[in-house]
C-alpha positions in Angstrom: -12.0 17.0 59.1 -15.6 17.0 60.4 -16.5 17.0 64.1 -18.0 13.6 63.5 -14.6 11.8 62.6 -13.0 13.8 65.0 -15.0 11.9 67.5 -14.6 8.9 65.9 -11.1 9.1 65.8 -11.1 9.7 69.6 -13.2 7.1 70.2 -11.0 4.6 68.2 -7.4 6.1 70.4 -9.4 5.4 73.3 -10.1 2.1 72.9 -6.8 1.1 71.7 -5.1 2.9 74.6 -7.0 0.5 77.0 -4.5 -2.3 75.9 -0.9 -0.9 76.9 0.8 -3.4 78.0 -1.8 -6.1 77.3 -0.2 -9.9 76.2 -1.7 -10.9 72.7 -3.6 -14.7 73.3 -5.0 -15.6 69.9 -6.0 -13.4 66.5 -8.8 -14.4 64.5 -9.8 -12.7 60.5 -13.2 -13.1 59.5 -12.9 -15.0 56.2 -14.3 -12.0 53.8 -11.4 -9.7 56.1 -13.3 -7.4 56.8 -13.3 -8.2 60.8 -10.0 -8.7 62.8 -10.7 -9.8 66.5 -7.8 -10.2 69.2 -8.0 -11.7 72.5 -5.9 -10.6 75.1 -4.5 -12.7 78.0 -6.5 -10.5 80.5 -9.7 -11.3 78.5 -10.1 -8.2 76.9 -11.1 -8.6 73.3 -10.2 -6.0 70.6 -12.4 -5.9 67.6 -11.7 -4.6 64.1 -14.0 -4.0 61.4 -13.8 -2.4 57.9 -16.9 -1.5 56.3 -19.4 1.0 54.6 -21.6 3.6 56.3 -25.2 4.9 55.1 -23.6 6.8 52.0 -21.4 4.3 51.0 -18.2 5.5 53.0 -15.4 3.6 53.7 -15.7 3.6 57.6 -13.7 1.6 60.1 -14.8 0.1 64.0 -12.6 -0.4 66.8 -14.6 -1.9 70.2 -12.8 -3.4 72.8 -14.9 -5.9 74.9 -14.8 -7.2 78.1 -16.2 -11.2 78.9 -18.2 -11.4 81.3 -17.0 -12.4 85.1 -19.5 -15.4 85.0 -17.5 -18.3 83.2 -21.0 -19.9 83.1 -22.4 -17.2 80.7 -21.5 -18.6 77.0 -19.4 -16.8 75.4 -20.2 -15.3 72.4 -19.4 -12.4 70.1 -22.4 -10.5 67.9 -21.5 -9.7 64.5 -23.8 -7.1 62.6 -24.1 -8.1 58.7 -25.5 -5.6 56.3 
């Protein structure tokens, strides 16, 4: 295993231990399924995504998000197409 999914890896266990305990609101699949997206009852949002890197790779993103404080600001979550 390179150092590189090593990281990744991390990175991915880090995110996903930030929701122990965390109360599921509402799940949402993109359409194609390659994006899973969970909203948490404290606002956190988990995102999931399956894709392909530079060389082709199979690679998978984990991000959780936080909405902002300002229930003015829209809410809105960027998706990066390819």
């Amino acid at each position: 295993m390179s150092s590189l999914e090593l990281q990744q890896l991390r990175r991915v266990a880090g995110a996903v231990a930030r929701l122990r305990g965390e109360g599921v609101r509402e799940v949402t699949v993109r359409s194609d399924l390659r994006q899973l997206k969970v909203e948490l009852e404290s606002g956190l949002i988990l995102v999931v995504s399956a894709g392909r890197d530079g060389q082709g790779r199979p690679q998978l993103e984990v991000d959780v998000v936080e909405l902002p404080l300002d229930a003015t600001v829209r809410q809105q979550l960027e998706v990066r197409f390819e």
